[in-house]
C-alpha positions as CSV (number, residue, x, y, z in Angstrom):
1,X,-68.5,151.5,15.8
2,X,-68.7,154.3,13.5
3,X,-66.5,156.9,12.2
4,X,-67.5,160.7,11.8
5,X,-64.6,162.8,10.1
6,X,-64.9,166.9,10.7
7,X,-62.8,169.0,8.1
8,X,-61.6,172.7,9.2
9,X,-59.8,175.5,6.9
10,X,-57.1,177.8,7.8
11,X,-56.2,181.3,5.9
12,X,-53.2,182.4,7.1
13,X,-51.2,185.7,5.7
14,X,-48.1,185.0,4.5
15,X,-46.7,188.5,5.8
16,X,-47.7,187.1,9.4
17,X,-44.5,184.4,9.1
18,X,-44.1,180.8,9.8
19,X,-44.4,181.1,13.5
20,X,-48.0,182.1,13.1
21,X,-48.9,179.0,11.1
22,X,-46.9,176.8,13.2
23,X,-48.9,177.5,16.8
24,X,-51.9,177.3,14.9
25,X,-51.0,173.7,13.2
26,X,-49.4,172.7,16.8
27,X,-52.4,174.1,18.8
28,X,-54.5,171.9,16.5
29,X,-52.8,168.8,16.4
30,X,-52.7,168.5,20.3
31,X,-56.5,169.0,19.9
32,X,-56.3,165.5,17.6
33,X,-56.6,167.2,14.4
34,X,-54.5,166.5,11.2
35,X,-52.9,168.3,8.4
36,X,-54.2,167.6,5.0
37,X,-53.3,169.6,2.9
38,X,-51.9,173.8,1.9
39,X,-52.0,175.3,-1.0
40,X,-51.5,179.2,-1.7
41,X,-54.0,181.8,-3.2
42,X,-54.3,185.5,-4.1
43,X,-51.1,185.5,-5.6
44,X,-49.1,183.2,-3.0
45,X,-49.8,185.8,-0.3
46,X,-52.2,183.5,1.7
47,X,-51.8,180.1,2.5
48,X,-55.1,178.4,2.9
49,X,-54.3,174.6,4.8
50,X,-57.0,172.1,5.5
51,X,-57.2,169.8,8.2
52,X,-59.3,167.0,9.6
53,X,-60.6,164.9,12.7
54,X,-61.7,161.5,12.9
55,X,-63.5,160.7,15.9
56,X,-65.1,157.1,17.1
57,X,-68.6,157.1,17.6
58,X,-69.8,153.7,19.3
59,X,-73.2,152.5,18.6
60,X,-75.4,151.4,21.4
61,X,-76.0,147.9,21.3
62,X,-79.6,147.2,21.7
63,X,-78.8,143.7,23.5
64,X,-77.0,144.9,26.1
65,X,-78.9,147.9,26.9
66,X,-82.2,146.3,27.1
67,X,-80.6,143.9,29.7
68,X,-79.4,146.9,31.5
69,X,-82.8,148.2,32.0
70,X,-84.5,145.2,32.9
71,X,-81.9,144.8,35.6
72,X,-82.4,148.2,36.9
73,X,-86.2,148.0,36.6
74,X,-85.7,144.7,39.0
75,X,-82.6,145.4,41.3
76,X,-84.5,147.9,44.3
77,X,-82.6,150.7,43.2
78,X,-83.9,154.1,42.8
């Protein structure tokens, strides 16, 4: 099984409160993704916060899928 990680930025104004950064972050973490990190820039009137995904990816296993077609090529199926 292998791993693929996705990495996402957020700018948010700081003006805009911490409501706005918190239904973004929620919104996102009930999609799976996680907070990394949140720094601020211009000044410390934009937060910029970085998150990432980490998703499974399972590999075919050439084994079983050859016997899978050999079963359907021979079952009377079609």
């Amino acid at each position: 099984m292998k791993r693929k990680t996705t990495h996402q930025y957020f700018v948010f104004n700081v003006e805009d409160g911490p409501k706005v950064i918190n239904e973004t972050l929620n919104t996102y973490g009930d999609e799976g993704w996680t907070l990394a990190t949140m720094i601020t820039i211009a000044g410390g009137e934009k937060i910029v916060a970085w998150m990432y995904q980490v998703e499974e990816i399972e590999t075919p296993d050439g084994k079983k899928s050859k016997a899978t077609k050999i079963a359907s090529l021979w079952s009377g199926d079609e």
